[in-house]
N, CA, C and O atoms as a GROMACS GRO file, in nm:
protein
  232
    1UNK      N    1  13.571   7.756   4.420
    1UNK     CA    2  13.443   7.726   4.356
    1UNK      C    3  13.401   7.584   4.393
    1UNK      O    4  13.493   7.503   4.393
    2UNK      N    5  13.267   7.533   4.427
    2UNK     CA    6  13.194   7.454   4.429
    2UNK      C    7  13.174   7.346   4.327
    2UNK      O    8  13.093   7.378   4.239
    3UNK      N    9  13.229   7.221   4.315
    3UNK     CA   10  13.174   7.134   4.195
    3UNK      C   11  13.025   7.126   4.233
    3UNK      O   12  12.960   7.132   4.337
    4UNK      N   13  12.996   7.107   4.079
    4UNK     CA   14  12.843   7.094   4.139
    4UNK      C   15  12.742   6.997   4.215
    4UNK      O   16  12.642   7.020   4.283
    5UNK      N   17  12.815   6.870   4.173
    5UNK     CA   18  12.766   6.813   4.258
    5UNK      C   19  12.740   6.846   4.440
    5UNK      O   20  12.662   6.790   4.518
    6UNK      N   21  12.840   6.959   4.464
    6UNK     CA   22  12.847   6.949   4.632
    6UNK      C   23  12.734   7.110   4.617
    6UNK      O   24  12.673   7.147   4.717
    7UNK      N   25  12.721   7.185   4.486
    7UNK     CA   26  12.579   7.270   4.477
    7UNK      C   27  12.483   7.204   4.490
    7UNK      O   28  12.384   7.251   4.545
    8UNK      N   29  12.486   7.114   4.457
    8UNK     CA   30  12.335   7.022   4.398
    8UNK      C   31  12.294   6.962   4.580
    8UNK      O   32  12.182   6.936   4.622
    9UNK      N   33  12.399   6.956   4.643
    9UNK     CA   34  12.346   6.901   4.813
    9UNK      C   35  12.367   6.994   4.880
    9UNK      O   36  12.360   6.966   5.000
   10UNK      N   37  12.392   7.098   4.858
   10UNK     CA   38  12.379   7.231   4.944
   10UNK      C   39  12.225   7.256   4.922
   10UNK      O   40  12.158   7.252   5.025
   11UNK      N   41  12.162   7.278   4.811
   11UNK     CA   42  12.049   7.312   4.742
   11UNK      C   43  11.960   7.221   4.822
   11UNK      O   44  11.868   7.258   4.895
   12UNK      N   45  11.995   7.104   4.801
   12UNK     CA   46  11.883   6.985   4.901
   12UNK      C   47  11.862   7.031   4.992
   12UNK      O   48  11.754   7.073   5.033
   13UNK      N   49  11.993   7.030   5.055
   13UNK     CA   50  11.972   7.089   5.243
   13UNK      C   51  11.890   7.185   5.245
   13UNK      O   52  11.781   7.188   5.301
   14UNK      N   53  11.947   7.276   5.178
   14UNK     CA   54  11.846   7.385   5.172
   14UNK      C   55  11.669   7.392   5.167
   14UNK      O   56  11.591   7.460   5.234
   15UNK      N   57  11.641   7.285   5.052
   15UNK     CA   58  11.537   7.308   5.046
   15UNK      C   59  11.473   7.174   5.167
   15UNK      O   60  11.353   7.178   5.191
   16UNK      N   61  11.538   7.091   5.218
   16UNK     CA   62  11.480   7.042   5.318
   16UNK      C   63  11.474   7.108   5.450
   16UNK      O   64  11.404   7.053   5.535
   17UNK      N   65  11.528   7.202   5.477
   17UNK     CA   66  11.541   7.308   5.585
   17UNK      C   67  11.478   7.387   5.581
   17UNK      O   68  11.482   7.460   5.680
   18UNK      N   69  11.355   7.436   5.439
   18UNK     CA   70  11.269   7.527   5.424
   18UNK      C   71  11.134   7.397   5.428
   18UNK      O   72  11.014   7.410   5.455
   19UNK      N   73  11.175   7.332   5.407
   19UNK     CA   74  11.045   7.206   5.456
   19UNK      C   75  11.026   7.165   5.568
   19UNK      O   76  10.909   7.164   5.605
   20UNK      N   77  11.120   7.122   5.654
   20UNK     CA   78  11.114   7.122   5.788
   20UNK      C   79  11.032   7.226   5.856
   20UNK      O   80  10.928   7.205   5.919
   21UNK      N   81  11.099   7.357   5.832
   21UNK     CA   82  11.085   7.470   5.934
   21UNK      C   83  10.938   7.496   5.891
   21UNK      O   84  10.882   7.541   5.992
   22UNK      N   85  10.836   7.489   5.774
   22UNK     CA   86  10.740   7.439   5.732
   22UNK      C   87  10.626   7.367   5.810
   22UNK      O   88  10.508   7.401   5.794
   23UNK      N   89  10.667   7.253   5.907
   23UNK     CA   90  10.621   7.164   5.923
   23UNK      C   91  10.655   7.183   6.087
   23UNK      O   92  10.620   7.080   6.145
   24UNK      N   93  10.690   7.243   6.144
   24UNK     CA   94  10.764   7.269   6.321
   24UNK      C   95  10.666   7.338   6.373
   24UNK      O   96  10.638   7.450   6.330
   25UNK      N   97  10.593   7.275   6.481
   25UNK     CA   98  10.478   7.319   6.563
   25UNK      C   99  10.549   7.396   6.674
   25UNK      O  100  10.665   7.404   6.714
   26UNK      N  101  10.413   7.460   6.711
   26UNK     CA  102  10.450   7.510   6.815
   26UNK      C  103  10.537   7.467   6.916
   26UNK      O  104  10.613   7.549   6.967
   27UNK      N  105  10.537   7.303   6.970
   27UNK     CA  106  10.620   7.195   7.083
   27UNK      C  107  10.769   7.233   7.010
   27UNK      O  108  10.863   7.266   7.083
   28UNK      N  109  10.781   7.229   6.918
   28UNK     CA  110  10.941   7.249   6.861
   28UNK      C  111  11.007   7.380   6.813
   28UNK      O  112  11.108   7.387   6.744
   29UNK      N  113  10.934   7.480   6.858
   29UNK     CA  114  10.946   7.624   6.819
   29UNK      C  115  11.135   7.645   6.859
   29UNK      O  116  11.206   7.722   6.794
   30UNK      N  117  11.171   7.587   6.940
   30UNK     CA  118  11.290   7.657   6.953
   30UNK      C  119  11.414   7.581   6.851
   30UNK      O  120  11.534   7.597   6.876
   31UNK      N  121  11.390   7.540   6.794
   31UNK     CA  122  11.477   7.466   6.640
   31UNK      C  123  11.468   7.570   6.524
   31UNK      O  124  11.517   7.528   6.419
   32UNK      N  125  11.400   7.733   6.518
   32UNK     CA  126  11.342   7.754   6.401
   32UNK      C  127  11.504   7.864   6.422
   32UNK      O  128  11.578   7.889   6.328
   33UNK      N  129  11.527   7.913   6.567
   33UNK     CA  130  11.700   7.977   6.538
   33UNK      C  131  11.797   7.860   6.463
   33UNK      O  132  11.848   7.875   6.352
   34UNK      N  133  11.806   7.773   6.527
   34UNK     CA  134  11.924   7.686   6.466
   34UNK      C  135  11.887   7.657   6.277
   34UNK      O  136  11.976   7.650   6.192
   35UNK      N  137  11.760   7.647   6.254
   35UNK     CA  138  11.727   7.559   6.104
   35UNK      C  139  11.806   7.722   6.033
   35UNK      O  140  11.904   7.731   5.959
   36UNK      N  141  11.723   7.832   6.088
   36UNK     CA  142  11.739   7.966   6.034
   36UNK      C  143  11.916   8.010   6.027
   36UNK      O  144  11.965   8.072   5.933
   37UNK      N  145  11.990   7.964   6.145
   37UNK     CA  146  12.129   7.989   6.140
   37UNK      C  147  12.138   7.890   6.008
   37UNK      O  148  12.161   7.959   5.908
   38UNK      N  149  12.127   7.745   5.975
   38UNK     CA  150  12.180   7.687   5.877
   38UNK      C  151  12.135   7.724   5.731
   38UNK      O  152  12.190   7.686   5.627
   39UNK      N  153  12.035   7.798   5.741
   39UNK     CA  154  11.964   7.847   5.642
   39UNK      C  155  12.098   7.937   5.554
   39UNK      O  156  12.150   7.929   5.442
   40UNK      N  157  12.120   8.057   5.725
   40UNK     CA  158  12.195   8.172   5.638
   40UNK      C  159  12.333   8.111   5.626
   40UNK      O  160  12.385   8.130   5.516
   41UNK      N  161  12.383   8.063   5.687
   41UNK     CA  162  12.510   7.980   5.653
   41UNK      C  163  12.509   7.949   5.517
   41UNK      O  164  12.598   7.996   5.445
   42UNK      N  165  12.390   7.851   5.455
   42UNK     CA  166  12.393   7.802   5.354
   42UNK      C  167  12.375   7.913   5.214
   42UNK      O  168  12.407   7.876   5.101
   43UNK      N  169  12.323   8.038   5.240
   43UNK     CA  170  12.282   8.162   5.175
   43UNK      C  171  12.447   8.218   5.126
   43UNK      O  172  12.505   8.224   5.017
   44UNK      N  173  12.485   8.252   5.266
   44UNK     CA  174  12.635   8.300   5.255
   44UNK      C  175  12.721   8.220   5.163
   44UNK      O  176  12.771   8.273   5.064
   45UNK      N  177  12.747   8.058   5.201
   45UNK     CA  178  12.789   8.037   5.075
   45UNK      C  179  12.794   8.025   4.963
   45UNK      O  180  12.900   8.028   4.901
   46UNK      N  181  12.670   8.007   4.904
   46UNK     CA  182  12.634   8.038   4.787
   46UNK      C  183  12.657   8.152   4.724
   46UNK      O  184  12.703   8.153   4.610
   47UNK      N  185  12.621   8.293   4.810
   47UNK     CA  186  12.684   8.416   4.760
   47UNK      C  187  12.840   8.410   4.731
   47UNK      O  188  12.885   8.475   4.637
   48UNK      N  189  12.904   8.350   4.793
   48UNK     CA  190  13.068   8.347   4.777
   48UNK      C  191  13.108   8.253   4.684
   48UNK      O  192  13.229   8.246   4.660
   49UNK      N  193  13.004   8.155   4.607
   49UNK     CA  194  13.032   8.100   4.512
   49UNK      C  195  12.983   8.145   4.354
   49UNK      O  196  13.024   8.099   4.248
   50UNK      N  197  12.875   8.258   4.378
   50UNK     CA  198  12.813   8.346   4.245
   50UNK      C  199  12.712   8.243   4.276
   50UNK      O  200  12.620   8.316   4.239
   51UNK      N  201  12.657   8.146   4.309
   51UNK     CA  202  12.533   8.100   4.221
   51UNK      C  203  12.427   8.156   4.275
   51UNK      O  204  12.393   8.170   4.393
   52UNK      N  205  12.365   8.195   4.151
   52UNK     CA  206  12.263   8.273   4.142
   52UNK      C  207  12.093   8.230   4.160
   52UNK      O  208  12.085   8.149   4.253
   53UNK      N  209  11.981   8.255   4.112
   53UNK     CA  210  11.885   8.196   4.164
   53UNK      C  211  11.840   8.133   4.056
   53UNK      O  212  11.748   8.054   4.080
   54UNK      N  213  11.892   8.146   3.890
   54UNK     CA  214  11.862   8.099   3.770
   54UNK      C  215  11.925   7.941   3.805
   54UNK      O  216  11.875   7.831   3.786
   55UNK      N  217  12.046   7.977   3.861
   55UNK     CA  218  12.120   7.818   3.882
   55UNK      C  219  12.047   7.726   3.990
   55UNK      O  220  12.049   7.603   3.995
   56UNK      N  221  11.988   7.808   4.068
   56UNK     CA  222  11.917   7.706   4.184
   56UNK      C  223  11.811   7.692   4.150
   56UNK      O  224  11.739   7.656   4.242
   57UNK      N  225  11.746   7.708   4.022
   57UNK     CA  226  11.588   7.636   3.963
   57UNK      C  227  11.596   7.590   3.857
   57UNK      O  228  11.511   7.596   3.767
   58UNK      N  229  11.777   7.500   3.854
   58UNK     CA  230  11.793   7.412   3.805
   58UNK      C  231  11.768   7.255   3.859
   58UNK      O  232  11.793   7.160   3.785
   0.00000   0.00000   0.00000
């Protein structure tokens, strides 16, 4: 299990990786596989830790 503090910077990443990919023009289109691999990386672990989506809109 995850202390939370290291949830609470998974969650960041996360949501700065849905801001980024947000903001990526066309000139940088080929970053949207890699942001998207760290995306599901970051998905997967969360599933293997239970937290749910009530806990991440904390």
């Amino acid at each position: 299990m995850l202390h939370p503090d290291e949830i609470y910077l998974i969650l960041r990443d996360k949501t700065l990786l849905l801001e980024l990919k947000e903001q990526i023009n066309d000139y940088h289109i080929s970053y949207f596989s890699m942001i998207n691999e760290q995306l599901s990386l970051i998905d997967n672990a969360l599933k293997v830790c239970n937290v749910d989506s009530f806990t991440m809109s904390k």
